[in-house]
KESE-593969 format. One record per atom (N, C-alpha, C, O): atom name; x, y, z negated. Coordinates in steps of 0.001 Angstrom, whole numbers, plus 500000, padded with zeros to 6 digits. Layout:
KESE-593969
+------+--------+--------+--------+
: atom :     xx :     yy :     zz :
+------+--------+--------+--------+
:   CA :      X :      Y :      Z :
...
+------+--------+--------+--------+
//
This chain:
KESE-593969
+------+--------+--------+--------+
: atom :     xx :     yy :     zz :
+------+--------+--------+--------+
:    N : 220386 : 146152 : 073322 :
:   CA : 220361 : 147595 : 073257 :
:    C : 221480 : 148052 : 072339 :
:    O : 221745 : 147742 : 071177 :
:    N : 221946 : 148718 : 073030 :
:   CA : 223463 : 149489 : 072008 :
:    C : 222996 : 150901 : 070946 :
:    O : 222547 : 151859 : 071574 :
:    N : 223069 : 151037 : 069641 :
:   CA : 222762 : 151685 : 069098 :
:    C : 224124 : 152275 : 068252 :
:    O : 224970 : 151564 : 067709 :
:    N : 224105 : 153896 : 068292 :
:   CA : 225308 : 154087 : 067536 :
:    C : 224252 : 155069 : 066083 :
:    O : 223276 : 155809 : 066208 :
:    N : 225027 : 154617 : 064803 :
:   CA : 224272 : 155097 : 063744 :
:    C : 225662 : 155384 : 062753 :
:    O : 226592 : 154631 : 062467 :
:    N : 225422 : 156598 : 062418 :
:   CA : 226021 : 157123 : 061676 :
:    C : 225466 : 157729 : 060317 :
:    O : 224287 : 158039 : 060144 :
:    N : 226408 : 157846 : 059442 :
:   CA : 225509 : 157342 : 057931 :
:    C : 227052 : 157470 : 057151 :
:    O : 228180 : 157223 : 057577 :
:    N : 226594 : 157943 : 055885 :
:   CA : 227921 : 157966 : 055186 :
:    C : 227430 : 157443 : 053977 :
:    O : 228433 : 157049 : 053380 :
:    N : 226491 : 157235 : 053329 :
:   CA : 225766 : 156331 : 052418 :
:    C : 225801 : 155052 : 052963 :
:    O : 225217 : 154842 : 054026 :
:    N : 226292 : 154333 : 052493 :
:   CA : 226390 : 152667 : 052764 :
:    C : 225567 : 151889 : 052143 :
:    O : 225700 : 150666 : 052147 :
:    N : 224428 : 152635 : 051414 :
:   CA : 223127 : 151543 : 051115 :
:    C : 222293 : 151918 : 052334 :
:    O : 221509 : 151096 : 052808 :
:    N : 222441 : 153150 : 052862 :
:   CA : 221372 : 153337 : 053946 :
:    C : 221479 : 152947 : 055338 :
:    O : 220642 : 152562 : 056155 :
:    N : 223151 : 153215 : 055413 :
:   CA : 224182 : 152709 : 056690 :
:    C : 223191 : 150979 : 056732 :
:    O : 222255 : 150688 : 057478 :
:    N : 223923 : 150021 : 055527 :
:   CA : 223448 : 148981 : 055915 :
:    C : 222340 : 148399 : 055841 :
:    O : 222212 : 147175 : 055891 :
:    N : 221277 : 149339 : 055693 :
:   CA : 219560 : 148934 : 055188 :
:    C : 218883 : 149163 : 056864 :
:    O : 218071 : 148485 : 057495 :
:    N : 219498 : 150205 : 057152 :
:   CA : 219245 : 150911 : 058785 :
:    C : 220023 : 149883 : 059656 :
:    O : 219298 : 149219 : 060397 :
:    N : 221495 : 149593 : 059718 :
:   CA : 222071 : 148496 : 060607 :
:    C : 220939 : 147582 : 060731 :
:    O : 220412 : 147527 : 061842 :
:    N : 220423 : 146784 : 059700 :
:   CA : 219961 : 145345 : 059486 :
:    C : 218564 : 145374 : 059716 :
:    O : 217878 : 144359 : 059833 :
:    N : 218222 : 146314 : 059769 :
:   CA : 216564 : 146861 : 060734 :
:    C : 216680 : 146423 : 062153 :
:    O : 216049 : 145750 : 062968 :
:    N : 217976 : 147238 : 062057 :
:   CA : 218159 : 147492 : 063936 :
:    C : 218657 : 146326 : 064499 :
:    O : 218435 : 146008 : 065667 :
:    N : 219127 : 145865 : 063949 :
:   CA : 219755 : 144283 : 064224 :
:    C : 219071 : 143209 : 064247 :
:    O : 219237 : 142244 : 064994 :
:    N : 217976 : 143409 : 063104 :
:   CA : 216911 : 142090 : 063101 :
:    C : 215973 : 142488 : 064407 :
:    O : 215516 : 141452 : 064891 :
:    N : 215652 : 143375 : 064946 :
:   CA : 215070 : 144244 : 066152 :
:    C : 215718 : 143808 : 067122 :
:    O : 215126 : 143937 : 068194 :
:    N : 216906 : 143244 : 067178 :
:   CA : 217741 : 142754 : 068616 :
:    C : 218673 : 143665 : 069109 :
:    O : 219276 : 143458 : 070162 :
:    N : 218854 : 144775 : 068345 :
:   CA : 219955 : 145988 : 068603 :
:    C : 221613 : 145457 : 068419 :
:    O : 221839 : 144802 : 067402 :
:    N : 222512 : 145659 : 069154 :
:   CA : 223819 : 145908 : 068854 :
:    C : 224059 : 147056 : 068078 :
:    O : 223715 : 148092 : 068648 :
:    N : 224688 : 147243 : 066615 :
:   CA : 224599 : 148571 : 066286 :
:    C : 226261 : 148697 : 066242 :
:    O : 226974 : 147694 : 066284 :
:    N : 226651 : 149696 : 066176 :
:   CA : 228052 : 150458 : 066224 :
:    C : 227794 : 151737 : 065102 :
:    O : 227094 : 152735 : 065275 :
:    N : 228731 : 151302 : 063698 :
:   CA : 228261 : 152304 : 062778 :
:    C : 229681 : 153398 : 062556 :
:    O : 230798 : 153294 : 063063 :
:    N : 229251 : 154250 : 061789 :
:   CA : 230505 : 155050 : 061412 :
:    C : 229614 : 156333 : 060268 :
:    O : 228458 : 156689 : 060499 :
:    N : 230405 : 156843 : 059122 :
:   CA : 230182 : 157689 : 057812 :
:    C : 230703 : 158670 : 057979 :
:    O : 230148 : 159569 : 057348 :
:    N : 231809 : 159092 : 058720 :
:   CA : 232240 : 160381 : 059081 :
:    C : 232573 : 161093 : 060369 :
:    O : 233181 : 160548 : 061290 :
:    N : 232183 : 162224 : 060384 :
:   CA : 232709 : 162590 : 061771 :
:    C : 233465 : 162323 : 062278 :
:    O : 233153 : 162095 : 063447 :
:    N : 235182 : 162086 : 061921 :
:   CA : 236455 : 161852 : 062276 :
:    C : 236547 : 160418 : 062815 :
:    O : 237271 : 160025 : 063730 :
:    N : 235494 : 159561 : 061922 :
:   CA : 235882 : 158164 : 062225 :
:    C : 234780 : 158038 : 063400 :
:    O : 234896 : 156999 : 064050 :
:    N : 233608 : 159002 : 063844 :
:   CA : 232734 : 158951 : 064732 :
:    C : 232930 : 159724 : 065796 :
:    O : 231946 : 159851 : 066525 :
:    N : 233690 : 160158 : 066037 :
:   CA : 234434 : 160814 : 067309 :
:    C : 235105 : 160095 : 068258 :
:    O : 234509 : 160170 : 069333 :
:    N : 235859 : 159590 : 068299 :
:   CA : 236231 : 158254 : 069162 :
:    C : 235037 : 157451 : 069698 :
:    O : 235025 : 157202 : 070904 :
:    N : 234254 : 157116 : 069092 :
:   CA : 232905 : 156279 : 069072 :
:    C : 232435 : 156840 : 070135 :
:    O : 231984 : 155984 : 070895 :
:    N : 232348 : 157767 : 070484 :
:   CA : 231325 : 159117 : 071084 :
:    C : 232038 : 158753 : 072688 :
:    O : 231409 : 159637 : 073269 :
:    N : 232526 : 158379 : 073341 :
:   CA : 233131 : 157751 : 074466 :
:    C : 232690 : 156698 : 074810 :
:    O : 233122 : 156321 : 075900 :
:    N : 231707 : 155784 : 074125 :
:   CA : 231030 : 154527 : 074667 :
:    C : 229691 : 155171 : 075020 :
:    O : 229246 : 156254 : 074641 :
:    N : 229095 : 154168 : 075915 :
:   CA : 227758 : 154040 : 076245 :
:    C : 226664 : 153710 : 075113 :
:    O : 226635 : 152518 : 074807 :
:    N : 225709 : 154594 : 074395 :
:   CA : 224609 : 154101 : 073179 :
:    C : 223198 : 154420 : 074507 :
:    O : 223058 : 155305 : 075351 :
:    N : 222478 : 153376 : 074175 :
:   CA : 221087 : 153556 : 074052 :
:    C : 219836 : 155032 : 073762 :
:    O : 218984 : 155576 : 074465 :
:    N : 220303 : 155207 : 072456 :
:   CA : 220052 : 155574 : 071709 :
:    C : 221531 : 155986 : 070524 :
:    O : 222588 : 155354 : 070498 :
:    N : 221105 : 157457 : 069453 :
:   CA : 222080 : 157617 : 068077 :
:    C : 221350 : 157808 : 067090 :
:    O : 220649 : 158790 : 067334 :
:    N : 221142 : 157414 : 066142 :
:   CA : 220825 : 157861 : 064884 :
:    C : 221829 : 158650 : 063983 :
:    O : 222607 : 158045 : 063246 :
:    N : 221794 : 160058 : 064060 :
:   CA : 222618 : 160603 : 063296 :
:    C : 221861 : 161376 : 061383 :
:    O : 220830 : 161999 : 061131 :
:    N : 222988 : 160907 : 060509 :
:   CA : 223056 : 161915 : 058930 :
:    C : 223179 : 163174 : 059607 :
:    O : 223745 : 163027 : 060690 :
:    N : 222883 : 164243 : 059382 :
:   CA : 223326 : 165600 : 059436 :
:    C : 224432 : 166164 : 058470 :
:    O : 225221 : 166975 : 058956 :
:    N : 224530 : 165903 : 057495 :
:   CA : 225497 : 166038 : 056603 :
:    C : 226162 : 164961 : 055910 :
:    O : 225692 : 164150 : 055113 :
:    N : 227381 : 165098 : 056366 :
:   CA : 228860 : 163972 : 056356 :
:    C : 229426 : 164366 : 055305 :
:    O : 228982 : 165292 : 054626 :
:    N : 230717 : 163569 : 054970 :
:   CA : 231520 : 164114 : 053773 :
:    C : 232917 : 164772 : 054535 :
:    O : 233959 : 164961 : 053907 :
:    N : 232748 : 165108 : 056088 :
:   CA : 233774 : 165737 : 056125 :
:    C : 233250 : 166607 : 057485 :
:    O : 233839 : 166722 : 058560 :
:    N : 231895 : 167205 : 057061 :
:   CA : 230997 : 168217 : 057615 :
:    C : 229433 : 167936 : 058449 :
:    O : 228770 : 166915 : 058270 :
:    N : 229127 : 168794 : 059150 :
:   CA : 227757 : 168483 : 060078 :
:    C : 228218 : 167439 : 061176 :
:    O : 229317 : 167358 : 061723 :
:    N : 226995 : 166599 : 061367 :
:   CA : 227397 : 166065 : 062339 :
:    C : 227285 : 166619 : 063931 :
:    O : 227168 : 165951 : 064958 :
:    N : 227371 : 168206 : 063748 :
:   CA : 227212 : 168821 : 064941 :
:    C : 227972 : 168494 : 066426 :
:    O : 227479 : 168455 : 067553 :
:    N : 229580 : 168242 : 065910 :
:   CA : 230471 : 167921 : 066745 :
:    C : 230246 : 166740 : 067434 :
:    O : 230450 : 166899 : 068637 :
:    N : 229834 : 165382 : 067074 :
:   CA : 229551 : 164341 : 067583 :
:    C : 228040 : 164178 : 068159 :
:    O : 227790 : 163314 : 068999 :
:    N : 226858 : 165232 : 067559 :
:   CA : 226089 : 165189 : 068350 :
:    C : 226160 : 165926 : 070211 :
:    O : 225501 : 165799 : 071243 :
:    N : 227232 : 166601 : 069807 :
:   CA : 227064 : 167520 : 070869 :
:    C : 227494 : 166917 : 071911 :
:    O : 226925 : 167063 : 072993 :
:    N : 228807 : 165969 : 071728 :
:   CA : 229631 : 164891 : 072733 :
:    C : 228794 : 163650 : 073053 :
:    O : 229080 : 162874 : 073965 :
:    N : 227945 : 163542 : 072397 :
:   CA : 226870 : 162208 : 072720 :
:    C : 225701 : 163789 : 073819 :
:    O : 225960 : 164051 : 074994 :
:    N : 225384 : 163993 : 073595 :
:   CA : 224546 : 164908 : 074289 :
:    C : 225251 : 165402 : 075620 :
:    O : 224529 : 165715 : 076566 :
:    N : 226154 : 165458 : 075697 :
:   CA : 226890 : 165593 : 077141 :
:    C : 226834 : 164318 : 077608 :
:    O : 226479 : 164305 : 078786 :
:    N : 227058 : 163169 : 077124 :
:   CA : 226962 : 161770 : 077482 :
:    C : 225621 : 161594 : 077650 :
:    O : 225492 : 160468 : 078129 :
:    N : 224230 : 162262 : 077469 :
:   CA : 222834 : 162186 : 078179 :
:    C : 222652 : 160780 : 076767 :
:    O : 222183 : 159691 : 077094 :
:    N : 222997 : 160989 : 075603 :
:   CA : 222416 : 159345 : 074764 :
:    C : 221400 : 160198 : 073767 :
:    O : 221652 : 161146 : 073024 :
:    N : 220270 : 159566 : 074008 :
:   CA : 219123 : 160329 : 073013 :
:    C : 219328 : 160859 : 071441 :
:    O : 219642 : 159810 : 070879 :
:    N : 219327 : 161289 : 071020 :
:   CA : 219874 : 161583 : 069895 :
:    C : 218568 : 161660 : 068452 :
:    O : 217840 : 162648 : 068546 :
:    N : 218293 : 160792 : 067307 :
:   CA : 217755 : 160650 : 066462 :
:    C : 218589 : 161112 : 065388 :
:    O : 219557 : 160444 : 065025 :
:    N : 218176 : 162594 : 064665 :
:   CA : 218860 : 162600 : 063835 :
:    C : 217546 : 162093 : 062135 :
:    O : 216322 : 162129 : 062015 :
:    N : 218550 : 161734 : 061290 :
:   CA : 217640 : 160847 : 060420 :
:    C : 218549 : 161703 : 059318 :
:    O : 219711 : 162000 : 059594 :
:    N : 217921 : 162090 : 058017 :
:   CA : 218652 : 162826 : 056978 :
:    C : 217946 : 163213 : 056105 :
:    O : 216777 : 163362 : 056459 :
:    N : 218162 : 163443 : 055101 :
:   CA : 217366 : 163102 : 053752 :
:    C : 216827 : 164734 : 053230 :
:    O : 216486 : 164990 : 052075 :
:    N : 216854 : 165941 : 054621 :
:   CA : 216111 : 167278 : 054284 :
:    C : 216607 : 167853 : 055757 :
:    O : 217584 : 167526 : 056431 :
:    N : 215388 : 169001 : 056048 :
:   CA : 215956 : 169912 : 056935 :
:    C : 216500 : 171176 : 056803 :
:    O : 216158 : 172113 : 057524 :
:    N : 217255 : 171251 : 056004 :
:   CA : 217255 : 172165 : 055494 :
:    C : 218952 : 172678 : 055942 :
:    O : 219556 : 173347 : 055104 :
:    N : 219462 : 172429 : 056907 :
:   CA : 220066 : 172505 : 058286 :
:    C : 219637 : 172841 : 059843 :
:    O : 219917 : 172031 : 060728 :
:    N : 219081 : 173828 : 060081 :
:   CA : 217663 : 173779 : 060850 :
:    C : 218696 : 174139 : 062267 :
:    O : 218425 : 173668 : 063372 :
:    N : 219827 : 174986 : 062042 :
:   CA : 220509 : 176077 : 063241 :
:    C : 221102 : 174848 : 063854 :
:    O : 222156 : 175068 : 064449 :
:    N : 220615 : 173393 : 063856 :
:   CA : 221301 : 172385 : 064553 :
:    C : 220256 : 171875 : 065353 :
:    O : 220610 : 171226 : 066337 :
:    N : 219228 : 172000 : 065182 :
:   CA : 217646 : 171419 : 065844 :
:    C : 217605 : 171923 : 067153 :
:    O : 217243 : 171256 : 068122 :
:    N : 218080 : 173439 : 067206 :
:   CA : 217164 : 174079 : 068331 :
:    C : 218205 : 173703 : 069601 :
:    O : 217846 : 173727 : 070779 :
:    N : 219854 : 173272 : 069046 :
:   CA : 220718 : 172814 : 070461 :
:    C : 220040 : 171740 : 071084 :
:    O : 220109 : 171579 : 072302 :
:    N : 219103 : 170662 : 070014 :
:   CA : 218944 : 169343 : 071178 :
:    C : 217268 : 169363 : 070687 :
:    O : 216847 : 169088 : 069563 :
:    N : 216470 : 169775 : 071888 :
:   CA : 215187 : 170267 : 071439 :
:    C : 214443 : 168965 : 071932 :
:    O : 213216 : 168948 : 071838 :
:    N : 215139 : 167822 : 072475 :
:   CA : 214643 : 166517 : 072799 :
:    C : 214650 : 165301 : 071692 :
:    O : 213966 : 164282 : 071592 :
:    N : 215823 : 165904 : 070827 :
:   CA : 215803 : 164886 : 069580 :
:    C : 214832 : 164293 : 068520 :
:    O : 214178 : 165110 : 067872 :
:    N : 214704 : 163317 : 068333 :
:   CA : 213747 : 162917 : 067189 :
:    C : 214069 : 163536 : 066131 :
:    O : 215298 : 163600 : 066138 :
:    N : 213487 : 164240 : 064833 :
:   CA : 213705 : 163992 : 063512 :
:    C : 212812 : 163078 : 062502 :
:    O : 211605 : 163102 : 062262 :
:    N : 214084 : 162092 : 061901 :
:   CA : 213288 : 161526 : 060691 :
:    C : 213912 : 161957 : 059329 :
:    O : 215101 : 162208 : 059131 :
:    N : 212891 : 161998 : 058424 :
:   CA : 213384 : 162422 : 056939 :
:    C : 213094 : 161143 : 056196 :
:    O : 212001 : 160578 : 056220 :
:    N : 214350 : 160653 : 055411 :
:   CA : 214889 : 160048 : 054586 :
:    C : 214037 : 159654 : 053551 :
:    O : 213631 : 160577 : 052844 :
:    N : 213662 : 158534 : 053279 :
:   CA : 213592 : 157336 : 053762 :
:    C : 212809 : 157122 : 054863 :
:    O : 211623 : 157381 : 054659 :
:    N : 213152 : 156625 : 056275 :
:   CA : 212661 : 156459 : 057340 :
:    C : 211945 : 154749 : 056821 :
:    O : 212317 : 153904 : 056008 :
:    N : 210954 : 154833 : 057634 :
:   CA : 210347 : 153243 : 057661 :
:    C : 210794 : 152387 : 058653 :
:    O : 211025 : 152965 : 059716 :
:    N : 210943 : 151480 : 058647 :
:   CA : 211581 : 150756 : 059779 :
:    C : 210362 : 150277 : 060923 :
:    O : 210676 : 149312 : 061620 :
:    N : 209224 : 150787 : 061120 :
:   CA : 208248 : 150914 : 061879 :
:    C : 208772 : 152305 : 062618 :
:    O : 208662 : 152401 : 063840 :
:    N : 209301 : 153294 : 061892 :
:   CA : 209493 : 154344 : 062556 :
:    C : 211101 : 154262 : 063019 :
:    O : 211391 : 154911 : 064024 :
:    N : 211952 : 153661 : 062489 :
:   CA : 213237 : 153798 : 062714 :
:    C : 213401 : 153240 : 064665 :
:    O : 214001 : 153794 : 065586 :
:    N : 212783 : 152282 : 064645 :
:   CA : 212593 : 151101 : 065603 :
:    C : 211866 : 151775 : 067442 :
:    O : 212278 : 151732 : 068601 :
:    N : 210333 : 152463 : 066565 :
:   CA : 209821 : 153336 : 067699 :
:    C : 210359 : 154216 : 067886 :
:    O : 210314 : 154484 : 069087 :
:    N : 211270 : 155358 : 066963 :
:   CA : 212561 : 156467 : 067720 :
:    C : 212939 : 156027 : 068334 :
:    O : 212661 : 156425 : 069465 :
:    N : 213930 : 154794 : 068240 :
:   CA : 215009 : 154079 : 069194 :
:    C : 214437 : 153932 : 070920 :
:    O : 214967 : 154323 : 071960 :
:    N : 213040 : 153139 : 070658 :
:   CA : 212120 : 153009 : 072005 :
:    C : 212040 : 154593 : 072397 :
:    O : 212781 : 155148 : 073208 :
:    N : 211243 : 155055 : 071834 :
:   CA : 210401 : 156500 : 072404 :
:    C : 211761 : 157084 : 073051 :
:    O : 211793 : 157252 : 074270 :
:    N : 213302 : 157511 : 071957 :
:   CA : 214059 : 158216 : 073006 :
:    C : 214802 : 157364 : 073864 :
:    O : 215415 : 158069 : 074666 :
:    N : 215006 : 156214 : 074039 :
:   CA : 215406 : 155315 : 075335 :
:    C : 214344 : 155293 : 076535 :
:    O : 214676 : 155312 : 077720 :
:    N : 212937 : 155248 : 076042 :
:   CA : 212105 : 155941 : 077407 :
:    C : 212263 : 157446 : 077691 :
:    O : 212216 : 157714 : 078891 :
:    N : 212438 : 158480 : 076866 :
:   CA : 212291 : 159699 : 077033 :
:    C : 213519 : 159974 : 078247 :
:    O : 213333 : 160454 : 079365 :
:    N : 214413 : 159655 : 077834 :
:   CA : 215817 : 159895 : 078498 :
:    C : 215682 : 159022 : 079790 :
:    O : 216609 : 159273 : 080560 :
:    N : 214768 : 158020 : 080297 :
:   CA : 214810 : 157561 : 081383 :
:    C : 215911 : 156267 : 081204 :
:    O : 216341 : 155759 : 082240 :
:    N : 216081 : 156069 : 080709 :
:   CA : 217067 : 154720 : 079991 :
:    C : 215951 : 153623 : 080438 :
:    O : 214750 : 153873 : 080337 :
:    N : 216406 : 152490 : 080900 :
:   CA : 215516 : 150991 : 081036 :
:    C : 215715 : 150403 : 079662 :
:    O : 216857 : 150404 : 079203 :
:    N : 214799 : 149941 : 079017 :
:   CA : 214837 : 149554 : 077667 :
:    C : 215163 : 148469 : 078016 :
:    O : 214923 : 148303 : 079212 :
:    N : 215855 : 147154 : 077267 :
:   CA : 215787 : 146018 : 077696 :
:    C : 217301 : 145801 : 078315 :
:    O : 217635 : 144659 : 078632 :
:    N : 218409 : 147138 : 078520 :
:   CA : 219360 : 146993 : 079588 :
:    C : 220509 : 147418 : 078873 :
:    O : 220444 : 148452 : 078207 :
:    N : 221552 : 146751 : 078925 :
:   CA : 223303 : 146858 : 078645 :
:    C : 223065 : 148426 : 079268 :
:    O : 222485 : 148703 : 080319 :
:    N : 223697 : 149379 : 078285 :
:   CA : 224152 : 150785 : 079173 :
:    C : 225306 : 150344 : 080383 :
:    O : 226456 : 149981 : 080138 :
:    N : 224739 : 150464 : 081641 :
:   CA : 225543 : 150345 : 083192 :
:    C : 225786 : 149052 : 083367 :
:    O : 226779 : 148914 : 084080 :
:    N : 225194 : 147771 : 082943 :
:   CA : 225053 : 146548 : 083192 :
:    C : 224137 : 145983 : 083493 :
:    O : 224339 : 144888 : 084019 :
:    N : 222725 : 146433 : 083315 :
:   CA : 221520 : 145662 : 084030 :
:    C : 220928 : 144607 : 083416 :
:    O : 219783 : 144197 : 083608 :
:    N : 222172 : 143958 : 082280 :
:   CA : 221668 : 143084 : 081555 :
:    C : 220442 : 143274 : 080461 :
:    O : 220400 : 143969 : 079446 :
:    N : 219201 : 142159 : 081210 :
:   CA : 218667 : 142593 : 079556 :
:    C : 218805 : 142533 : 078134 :
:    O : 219572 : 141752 : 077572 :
:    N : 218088 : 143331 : 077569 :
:   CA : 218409 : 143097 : 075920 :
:    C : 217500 : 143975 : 074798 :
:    O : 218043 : 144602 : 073888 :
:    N : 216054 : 143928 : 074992 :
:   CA : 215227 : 144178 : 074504 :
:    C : 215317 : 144554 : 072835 :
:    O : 216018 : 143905 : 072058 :
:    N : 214673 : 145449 : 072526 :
:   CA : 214790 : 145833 : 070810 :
:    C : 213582 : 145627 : 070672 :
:    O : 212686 : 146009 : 071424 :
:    N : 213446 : 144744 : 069283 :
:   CA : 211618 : 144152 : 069071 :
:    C : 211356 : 144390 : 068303 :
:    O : 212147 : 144053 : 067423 :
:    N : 209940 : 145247 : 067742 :
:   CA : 209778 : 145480 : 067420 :
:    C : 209002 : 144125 : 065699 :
:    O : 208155 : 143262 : 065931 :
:    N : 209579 : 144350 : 064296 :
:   CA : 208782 : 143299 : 063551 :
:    C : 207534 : 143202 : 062990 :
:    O : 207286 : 144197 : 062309 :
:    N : 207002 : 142712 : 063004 :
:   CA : 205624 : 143032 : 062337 :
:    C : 205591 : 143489 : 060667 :
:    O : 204732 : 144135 : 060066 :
:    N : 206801 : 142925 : 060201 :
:   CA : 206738 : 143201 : 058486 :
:    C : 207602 : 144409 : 058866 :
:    O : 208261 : 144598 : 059889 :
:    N : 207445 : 145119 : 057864 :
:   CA : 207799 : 146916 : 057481 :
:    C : 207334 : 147460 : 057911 :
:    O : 206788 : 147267 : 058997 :
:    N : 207324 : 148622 : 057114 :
:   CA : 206401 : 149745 : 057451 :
:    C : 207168 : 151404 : 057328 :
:    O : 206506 : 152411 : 057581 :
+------+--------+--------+--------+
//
């Protein structure tokens, strides 16, 4: 499962990668919009987006993954950014610190929501299941 996660804190970037990874995820990371814009042209699963970057909202890159139909999880440490919620009214929100029980079932819940085959390379068929661990919470 291809996961793109964006994060500009690099204790959380790599606490969240290594969730998703021990889960069986491919993750594809990036901390700023600029460096997550390009990104936004591949096939994700699933995104876990920060809402606030160090070089703005992550409005712009949610919006180009959302034309691309990739579920969108935004994860961020307040809502207190709200005029970004009501564009993608399918998105998960998690607030900061997410559990990796919950990080794991976003990923599932919006890869079923969106009609995505869990288990599958985006446009390859190949499987590749995200598993869920029994430790964390």
């Amino acid at each position: 499962m291809e996961i793109l996660l964006v994060e500009d804190n690099f204790l959380i970037l790599y606490e969240t990668k290594l969730i998703l990874e021990e889960a069986g995820a491919t993750v594809t990371t990036a901390g700023s919009v600029k460096e997550c814009l390009p990104l936004c042209e591949a096939d994700y699963h699933a995104a876990i987006l920060d809402i606030d970057l160090p070089d703005g909202t992550v409005q712009p890159v949610a919006e180009r993954l959302h034309i691309r139909h990739t579920p969108l999880i935004f994860h961020s440490g307040s809502t207190d950014n709200p005029a970004i919620f009501p564009q993608f009214p399918d998105a998960v929100i998690l607030i900061k610190p997410a559990s990796e029980n919950q990080l794991v079932a976003s990923v599932h819940k919006q890869a079923l929501a969106s009609g995505r085959q869990l288990g599958e390379e985006p446009g390859s068929g190949a499987p590749q299941a995200l598993a869920r661990s029994p430790a964390g919470s």
